[in-house]
N, CA, C and O atoms as a GROMACS GRO file, in nm:
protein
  556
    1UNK      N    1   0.086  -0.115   0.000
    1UNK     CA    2   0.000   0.000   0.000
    1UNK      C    3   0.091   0.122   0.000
    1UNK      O    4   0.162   0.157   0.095
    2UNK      N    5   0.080   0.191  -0.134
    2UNK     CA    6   0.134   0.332  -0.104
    2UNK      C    7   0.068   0.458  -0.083
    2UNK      O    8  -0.054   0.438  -0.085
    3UNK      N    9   0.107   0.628  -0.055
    3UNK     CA   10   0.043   0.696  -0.052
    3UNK      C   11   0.135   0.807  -0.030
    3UNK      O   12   0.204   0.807   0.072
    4UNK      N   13   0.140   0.878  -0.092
    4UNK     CA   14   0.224   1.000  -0.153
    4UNK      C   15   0.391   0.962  -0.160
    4UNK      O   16   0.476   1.050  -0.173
    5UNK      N   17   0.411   0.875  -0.154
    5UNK     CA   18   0.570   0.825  -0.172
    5UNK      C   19   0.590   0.716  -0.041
    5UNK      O   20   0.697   0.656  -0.031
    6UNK      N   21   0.509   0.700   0.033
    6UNK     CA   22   0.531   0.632   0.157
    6UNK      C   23   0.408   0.496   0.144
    6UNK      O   24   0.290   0.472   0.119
    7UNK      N   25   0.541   0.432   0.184
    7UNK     CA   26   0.500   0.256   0.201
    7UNK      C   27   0.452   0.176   0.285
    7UNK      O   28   0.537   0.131   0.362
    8UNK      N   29   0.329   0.133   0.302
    8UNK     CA   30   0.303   0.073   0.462
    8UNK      C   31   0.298  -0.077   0.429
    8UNK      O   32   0.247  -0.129   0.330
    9UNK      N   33   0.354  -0.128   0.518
    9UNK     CA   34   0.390  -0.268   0.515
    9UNK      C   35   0.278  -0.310   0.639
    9UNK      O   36   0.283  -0.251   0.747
   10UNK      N   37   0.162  -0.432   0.611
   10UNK     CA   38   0.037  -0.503   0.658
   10UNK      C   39   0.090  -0.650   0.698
   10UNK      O   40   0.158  -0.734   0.639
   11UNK      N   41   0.011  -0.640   0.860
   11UNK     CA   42  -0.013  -0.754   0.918
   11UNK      C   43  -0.123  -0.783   0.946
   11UNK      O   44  -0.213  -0.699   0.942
   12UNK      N   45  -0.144  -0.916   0.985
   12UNK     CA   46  -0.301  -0.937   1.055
   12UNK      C   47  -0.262  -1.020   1.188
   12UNK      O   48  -0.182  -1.112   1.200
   13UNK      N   49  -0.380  -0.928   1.327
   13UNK     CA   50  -0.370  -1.006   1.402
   13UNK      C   51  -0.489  -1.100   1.428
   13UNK      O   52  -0.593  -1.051   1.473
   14UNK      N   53  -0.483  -1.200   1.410
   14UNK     CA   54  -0.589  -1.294   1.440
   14UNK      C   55  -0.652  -1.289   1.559
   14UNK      O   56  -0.771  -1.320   1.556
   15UNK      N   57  -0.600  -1.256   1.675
   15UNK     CA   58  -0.654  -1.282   1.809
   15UNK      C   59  -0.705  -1.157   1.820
   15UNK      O   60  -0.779  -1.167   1.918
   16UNK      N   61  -0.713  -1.020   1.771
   16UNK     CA   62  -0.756  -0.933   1.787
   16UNK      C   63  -0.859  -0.891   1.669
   16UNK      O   64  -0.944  -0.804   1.684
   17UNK      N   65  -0.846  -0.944   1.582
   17UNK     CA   66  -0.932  -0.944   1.523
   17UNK      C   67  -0.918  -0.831   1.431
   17UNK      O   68  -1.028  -0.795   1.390
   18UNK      N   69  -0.775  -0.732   1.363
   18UNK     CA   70  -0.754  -0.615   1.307
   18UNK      C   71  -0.628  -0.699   1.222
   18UNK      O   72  -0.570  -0.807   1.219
   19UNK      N   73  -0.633  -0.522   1.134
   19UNK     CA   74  -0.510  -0.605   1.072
   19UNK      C   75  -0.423  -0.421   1.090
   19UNK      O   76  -0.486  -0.316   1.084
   20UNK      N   77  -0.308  -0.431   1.105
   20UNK     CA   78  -0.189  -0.349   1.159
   20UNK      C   79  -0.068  -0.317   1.063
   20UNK      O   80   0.004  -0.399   1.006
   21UNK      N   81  -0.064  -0.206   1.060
   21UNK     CA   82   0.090  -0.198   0.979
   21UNK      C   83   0.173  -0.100   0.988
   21UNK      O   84   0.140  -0.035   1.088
   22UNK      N   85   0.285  -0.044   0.927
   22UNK     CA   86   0.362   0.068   0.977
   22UNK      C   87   0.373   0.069   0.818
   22UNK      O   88   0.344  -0.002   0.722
   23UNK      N   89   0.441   0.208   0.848
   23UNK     CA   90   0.527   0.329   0.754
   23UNK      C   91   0.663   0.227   0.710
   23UNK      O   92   0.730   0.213   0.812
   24UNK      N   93   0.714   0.166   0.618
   24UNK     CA   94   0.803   0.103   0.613
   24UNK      C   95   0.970   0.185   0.563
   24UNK      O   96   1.089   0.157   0.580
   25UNK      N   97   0.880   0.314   0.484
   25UNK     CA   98   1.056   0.387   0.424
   25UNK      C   99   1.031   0.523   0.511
   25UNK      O  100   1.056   0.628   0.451
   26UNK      N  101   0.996   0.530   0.609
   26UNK     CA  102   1.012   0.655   0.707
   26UNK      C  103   1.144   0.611   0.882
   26UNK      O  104   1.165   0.516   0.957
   27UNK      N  105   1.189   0.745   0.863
   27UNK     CA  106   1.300   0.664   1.027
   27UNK      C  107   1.217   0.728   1.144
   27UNK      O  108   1.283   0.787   1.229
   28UNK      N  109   1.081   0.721   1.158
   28UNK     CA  110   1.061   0.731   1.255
   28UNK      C  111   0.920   0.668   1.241
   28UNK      O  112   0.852   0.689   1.141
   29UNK      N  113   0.873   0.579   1.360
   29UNK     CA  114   0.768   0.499   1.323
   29UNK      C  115   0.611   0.553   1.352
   29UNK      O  116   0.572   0.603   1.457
   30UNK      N  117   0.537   0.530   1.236
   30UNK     CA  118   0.380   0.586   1.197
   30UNK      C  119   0.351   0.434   1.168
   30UNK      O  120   0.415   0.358   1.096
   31UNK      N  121   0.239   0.410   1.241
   31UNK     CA  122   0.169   0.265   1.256
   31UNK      C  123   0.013   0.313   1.247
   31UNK      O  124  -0.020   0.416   1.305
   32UNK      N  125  -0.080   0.237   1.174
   32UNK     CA  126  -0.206   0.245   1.148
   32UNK      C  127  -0.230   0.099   1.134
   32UNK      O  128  -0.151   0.008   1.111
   33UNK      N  129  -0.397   0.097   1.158
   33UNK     CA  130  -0.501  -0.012   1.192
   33UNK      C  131  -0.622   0.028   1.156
   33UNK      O  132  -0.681   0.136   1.164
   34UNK      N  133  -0.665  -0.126   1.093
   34UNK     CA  134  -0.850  -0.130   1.093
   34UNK      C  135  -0.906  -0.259   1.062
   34UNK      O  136  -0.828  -0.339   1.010
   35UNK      N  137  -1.022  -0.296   1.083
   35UNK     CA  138  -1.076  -0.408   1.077
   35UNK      C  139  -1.096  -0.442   0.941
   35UNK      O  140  -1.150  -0.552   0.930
   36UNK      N  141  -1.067  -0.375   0.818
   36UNK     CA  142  -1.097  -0.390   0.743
   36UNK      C  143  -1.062  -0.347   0.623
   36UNK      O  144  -1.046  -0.232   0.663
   37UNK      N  145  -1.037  -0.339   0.516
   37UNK     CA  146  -0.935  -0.312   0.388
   37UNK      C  147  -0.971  -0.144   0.383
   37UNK      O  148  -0.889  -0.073   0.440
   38UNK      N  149  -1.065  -0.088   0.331
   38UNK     CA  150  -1.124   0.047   0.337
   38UNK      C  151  -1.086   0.114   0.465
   38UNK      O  152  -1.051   0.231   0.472
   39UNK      N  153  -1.100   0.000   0.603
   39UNK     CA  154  -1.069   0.073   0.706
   39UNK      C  155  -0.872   0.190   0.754
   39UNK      O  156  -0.832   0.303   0.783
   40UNK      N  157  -0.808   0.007   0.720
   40UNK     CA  158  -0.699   0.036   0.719
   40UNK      C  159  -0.642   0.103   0.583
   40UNK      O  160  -0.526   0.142   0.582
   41UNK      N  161  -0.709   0.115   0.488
   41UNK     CA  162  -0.653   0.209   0.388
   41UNK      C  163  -0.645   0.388   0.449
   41UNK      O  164  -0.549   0.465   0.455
   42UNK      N  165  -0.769   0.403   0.480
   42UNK     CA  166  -0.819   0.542   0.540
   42UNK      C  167  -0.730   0.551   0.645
   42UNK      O  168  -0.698   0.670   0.656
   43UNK      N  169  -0.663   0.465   0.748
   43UNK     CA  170  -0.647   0.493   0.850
   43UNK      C  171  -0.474   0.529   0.806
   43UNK      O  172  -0.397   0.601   0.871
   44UNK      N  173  -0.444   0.450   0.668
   44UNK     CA  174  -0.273   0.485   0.683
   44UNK      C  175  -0.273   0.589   0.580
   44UNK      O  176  -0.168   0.653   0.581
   45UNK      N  177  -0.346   0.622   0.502
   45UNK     CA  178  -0.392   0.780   0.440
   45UNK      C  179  -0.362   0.908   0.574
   45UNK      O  180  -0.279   0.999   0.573
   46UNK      N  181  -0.454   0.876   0.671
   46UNK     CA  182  -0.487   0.961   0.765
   46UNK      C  183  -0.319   0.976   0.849
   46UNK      O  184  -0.281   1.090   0.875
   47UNK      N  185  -0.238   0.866   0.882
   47UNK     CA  186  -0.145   0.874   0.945
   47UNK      C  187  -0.051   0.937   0.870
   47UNK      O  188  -0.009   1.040   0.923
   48UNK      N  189   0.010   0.901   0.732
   48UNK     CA  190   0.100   0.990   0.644
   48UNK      C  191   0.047   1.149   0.685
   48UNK      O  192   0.117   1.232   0.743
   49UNK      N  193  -0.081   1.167   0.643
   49UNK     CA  194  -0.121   1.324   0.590
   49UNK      C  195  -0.075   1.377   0.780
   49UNK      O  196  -0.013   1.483   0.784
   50UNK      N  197  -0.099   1.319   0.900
   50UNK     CA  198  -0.098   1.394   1.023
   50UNK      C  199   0.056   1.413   1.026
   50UNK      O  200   0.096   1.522   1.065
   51UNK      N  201   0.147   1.320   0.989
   51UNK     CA  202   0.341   1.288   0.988
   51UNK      C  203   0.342   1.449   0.882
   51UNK      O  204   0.393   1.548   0.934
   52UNK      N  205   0.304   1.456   0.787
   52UNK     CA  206   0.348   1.569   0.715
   52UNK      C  207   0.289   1.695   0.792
   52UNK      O  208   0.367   1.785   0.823
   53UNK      N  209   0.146   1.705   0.823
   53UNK     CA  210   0.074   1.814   0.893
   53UNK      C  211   0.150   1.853   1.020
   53UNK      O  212   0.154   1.971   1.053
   54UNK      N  213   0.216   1.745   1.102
   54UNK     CA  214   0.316   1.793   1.256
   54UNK      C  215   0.464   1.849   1.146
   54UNK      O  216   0.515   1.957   1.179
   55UNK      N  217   0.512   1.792   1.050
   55UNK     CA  218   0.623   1.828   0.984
   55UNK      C  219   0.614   2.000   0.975
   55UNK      O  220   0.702   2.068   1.027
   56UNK      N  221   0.517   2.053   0.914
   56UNK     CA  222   0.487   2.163   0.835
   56UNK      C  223   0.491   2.209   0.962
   56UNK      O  224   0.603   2.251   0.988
   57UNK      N  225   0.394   2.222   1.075
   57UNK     CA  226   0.357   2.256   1.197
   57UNK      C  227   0.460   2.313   1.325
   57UNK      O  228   0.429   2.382   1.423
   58UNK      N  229   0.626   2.244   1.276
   58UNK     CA  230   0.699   2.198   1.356
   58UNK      C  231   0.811   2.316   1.277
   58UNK      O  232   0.900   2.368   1.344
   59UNK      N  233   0.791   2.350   1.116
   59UNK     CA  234   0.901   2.411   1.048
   59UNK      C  235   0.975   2.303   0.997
   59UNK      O  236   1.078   2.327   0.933
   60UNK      N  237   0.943   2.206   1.014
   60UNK     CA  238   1.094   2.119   0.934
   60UNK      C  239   1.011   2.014   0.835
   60UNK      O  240   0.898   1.969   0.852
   61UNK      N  241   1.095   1.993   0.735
   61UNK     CA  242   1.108   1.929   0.654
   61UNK      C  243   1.081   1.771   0.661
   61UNK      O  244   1.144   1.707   0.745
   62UNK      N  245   0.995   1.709   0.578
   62UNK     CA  246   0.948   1.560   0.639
   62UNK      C  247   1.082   1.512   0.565
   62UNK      O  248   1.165   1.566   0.491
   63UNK      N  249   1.051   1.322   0.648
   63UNK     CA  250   1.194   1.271   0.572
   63UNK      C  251   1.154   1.222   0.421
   63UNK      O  252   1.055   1.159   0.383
   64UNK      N  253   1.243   1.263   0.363
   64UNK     CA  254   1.201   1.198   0.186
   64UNK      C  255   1.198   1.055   0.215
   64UNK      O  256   1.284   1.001   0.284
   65UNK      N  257   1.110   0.999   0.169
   65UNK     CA  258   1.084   0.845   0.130
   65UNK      C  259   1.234   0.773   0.094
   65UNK      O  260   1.257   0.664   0.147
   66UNK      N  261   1.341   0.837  -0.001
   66UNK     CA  262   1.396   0.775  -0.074
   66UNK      C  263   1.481   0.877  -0.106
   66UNK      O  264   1.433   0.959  -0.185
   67UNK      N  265   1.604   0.899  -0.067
   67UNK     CA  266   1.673   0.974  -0.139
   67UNK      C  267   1.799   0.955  -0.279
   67UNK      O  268   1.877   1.044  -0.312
   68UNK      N  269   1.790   0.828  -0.339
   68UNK     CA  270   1.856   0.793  -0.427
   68UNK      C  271   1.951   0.738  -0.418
   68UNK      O  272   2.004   0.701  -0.523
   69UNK      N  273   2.018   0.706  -0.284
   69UNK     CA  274   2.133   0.637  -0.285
   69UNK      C  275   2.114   0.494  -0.204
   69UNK      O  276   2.014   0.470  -0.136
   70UNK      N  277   2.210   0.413  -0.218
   70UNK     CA  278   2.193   0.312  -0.168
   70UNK      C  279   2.332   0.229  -0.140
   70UNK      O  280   2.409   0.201  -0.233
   71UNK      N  281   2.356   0.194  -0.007
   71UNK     CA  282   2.496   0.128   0.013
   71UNK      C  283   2.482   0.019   0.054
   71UNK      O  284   2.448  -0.008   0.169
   72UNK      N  285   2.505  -0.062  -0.034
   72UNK     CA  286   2.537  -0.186  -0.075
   72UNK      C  287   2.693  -0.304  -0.048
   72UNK      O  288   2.770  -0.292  -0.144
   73UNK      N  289   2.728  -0.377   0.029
   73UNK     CA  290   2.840  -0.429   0.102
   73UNK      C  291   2.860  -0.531   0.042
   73UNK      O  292   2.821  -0.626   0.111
   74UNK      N  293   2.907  -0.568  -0.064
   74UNK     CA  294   2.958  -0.733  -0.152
   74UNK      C  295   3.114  -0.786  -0.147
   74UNK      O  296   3.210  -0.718  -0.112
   75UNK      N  297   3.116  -0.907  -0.184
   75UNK     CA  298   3.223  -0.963  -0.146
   75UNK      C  299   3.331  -0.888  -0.279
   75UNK      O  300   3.283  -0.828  -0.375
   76UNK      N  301   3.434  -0.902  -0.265
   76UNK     CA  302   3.528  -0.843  -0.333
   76UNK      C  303   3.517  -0.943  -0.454
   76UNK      O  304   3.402  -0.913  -0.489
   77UNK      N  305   3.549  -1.022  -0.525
   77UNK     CA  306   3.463  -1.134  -0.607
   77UNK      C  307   3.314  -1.066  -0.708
   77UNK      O  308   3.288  -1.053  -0.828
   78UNK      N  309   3.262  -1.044  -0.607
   78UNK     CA  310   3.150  -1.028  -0.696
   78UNK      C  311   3.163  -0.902  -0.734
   78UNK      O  312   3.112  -0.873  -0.842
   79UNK      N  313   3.216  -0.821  -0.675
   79UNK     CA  314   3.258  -0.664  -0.697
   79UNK      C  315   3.346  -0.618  -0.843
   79UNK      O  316   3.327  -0.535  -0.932
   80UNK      N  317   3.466  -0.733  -0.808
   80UNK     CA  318   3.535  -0.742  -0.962
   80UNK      C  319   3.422  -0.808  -1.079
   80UNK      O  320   3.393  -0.733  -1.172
   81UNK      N  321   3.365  -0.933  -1.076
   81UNK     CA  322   3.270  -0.940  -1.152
   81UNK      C  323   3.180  -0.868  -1.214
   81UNK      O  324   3.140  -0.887  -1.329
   82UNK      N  325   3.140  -0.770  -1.129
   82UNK     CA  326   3.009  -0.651  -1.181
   82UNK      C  327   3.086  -0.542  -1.220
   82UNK      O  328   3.029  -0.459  -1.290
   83UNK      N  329   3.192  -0.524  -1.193
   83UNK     CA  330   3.271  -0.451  -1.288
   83UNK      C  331   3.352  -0.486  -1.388
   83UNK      O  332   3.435  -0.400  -1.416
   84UNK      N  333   3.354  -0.548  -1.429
   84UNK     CA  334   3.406  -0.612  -1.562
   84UNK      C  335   3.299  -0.621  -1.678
   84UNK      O  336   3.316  -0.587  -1.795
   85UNK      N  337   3.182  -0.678  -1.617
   85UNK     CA  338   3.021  -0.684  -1.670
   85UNK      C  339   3.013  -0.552  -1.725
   85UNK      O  340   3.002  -0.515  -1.842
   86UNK      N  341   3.023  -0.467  -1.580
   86UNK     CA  342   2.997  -0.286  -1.671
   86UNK      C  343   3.085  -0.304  -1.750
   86UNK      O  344   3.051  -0.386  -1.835
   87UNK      N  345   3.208  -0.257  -1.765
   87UNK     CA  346   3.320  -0.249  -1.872
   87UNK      C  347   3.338  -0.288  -1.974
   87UNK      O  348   3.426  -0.242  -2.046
   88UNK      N  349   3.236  -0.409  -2.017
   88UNK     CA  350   3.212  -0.480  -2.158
   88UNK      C  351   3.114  -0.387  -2.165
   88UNK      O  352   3.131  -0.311  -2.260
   89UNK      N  353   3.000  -0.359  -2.086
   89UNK     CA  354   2.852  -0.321  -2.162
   89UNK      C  355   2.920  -0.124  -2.219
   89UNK      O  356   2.856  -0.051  -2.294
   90UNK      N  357   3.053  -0.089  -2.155
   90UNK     CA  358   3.085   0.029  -2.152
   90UNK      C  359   2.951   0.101  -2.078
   90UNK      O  360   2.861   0.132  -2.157
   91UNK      N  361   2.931   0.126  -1.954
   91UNK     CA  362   2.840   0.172  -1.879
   91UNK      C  363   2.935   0.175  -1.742
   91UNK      O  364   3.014   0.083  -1.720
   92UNK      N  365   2.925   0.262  -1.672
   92UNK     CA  366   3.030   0.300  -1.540
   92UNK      C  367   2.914   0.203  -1.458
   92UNK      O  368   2.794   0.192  -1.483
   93UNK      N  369   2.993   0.140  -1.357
   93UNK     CA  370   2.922   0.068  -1.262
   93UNK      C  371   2.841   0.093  -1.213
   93UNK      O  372   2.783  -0.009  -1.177
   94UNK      N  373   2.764   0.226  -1.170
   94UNK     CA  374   2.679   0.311  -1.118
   94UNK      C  375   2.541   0.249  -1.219
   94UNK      O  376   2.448   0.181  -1.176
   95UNK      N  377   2.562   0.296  -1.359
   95UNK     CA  378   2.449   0.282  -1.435
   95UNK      C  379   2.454   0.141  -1.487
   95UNK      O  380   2.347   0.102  -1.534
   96UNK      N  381   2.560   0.048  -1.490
   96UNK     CA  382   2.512  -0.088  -1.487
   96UNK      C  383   2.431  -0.160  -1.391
   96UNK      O  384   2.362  -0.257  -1.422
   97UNK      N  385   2.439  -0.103  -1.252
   97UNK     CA  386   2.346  -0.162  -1.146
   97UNK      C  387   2.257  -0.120  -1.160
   97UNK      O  388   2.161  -0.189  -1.194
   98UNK      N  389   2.245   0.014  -1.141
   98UNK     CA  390   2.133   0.064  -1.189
   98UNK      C  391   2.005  -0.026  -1.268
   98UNK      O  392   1.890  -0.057  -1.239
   99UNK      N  393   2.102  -0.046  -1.389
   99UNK     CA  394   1.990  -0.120  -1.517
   99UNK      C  395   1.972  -0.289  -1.474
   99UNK      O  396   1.886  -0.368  -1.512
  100UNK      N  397   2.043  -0.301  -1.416
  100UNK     CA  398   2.007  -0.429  -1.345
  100UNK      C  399   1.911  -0.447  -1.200
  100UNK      O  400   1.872  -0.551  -1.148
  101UNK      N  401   1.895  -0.335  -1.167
  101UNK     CA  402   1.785  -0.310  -1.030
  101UNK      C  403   1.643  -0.278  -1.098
  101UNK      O  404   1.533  -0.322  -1.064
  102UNK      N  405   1.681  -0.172  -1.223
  102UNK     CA  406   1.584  -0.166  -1.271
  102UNK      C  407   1.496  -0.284  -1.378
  102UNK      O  408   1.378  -0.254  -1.389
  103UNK      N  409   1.528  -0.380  -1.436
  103UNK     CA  410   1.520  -0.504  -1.478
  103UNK      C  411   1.440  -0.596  -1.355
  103UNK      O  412   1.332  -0.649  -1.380
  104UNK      N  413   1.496  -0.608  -1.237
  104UNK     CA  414   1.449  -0.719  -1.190
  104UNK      C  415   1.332  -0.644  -1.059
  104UNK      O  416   1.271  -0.703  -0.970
  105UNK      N  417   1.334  -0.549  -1.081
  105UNK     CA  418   1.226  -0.461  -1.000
  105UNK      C  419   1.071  -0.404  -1.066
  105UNK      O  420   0.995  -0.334  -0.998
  106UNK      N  421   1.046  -0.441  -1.191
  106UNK     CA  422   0.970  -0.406  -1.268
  106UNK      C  423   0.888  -0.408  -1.205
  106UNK      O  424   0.892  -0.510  -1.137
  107UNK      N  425   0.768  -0.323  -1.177
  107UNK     CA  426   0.638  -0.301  -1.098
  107UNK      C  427   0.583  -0.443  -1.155
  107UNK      O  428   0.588  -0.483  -1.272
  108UNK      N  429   0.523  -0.517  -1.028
  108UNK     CA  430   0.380  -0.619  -1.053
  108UNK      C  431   0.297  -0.636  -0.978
  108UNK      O  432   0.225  -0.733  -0.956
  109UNK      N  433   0.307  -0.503  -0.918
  109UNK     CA  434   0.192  -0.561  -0.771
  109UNK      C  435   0.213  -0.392  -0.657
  109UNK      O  436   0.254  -0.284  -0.699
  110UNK      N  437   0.186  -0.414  -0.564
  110UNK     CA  438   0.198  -0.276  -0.502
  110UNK      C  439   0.315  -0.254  -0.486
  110UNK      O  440   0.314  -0.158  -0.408
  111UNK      N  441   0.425  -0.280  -0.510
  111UNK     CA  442   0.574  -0.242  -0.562
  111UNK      C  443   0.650  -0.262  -0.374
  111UNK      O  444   0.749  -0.197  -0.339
  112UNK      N  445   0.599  -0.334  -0.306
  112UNK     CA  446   0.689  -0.357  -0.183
  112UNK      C  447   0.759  -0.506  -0.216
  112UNK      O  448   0.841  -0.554  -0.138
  113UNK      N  449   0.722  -0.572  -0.335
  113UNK     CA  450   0.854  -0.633  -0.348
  113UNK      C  451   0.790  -0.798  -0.248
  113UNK      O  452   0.866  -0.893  -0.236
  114UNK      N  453   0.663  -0.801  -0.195
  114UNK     CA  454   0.606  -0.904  -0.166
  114UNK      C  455   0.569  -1.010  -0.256
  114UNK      O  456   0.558  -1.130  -0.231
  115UNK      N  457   0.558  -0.976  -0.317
  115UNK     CA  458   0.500  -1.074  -0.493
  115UNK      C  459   0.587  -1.172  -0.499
  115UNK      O  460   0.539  -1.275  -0.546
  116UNK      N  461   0.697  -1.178  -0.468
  116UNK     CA  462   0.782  -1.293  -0.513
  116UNK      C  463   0.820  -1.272  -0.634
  116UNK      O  464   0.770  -1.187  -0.707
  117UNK      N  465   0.915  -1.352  -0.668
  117UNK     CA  466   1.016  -1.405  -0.837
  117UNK      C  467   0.898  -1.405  -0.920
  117UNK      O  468   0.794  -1.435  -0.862
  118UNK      N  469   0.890  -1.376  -1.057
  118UNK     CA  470   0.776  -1.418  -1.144
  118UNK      C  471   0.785  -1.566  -1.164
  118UNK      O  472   0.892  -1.627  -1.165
  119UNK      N  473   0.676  -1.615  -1.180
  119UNK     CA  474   0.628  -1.746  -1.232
  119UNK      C  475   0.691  -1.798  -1.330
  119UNK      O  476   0.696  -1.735  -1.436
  120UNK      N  477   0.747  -1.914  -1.321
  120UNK     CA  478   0.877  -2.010  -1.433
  120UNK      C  479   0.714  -1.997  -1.534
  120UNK      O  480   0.595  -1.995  -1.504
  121UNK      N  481   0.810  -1.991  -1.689
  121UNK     CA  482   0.732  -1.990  -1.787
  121UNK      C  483   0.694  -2.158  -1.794
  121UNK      O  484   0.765  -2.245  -1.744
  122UNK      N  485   0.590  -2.178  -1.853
  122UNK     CA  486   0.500  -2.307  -1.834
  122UNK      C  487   0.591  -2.384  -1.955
  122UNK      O  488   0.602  -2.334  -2.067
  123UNK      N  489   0.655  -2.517  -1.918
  123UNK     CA  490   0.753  -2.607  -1.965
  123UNK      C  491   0.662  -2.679  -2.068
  123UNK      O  492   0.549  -2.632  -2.056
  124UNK      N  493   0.666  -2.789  -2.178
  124UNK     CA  494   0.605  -2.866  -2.251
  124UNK      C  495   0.622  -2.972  -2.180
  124UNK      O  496   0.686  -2.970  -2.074
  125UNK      N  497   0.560  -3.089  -2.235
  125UNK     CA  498   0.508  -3.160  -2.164
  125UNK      C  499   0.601  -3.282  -2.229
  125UNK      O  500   0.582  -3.340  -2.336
  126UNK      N  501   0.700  -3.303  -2.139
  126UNK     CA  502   0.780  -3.410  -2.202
  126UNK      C  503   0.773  -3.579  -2.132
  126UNK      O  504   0.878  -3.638  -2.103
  127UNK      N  505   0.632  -3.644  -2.112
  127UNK     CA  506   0.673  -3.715  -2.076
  127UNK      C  507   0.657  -3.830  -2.170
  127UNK      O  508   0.666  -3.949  -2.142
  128UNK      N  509   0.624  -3.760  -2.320
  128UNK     CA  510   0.638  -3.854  -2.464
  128UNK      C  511   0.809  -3.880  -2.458
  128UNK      O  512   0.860  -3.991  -2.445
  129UNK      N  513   0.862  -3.792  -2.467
  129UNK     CA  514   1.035  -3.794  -2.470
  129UNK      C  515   1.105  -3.905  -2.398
  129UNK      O  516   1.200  -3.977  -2.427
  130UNK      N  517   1.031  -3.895  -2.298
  130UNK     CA  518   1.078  -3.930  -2.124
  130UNK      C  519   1.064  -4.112  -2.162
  130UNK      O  520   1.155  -4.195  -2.158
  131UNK      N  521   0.954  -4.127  -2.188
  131UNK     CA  522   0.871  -4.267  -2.253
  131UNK      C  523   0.977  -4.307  -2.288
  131UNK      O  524   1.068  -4.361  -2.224
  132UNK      N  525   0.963  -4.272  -2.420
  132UNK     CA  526   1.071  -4.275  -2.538
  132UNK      C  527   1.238  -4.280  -2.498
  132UNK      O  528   1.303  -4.368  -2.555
  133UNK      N  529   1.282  -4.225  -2.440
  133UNK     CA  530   1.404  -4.221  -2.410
  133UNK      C  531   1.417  -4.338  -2.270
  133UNK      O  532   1.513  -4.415  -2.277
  134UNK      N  533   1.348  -4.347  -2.182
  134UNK     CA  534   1.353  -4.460  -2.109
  134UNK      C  535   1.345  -4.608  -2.179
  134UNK      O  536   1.420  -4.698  -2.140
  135UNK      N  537   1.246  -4.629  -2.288
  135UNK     CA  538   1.242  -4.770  -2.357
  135UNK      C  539   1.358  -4.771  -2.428
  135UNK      O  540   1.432  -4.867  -2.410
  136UNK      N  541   1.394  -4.680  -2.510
  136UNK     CA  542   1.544  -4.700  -2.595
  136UNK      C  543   1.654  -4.734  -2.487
  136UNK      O  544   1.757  -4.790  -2.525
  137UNK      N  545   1.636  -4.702  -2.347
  137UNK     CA  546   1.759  -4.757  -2.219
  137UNK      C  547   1.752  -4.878  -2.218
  137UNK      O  548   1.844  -4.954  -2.251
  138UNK      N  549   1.634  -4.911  -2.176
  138UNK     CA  550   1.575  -5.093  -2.152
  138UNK      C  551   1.620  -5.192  -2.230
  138UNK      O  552   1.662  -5.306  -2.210
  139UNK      N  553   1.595  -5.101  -2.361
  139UNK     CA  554   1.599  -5.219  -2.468
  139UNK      C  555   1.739  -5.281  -2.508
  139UNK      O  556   1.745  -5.372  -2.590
   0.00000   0.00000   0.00000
């Protein structure tokens, strides 16, 4: 669920009977609840808009969702690898990751990245082959 650049990440509690979630790209925590999809939509609408309304209220500046950078810690190995990768594609390492974040991030769903891997493309049906190649063993 998004709402003006901000991400709320949903739970459900069973024993209470609500379902709960927070602000997921903010550093300071905004949590909303409701019994119900409409409920908890309105309610994490309502929590963003009050986080910006105390922001404005206060003189300062809310935190940006996202400010463009990202630090990233890999093994030295894979580091030479992805730079060599750039260096054939001639693209500075910056914009080779880049195009590779952007590739495997393609929006499919409310964009928090819950969706999972896409679905293996649907295989043919080899168990004519399988037949076939098992009796030619036997024989």
């Amino acid at each position: 669920m998004t709402y003006k650049g901000y991400a709320g990440q949903i739970d459900y509690d069973s024993k209470a009977g609500v379902f709960g979630g927070s602000v997921v790209n903010a550093n300071v925590l905004i949590s909303f609840e409701g019994r119900d999809a409409a409920e908890l939509r309105d309610s994490f609408k309502n929590v963003v808009d009050l986080y910006l309304a105390e922001c404005k209220a206060a003189g300062r500046a809310p935190e940006r969702p996202y400010n463009g950078t990202i630090i990233v810690r890999i093994g030295a190995d894979l580091h030479r690898r992805v730079a060599l990768k750039a260096a054939a594609t001639r693209l500075s390492l910056n914009k080779y990751v880049t195009s590779l974040i952007e590739r495997a991030t393609k929006e499919t769903g409310s964009g928090l990245g819950t969706e999972g891997p896409p679905a293996p493309k649907a295989k043919r049906d080899n168990k004519p082959r399988l037949r076939k190649a098992l009796k030619n063993v036997s024989s």
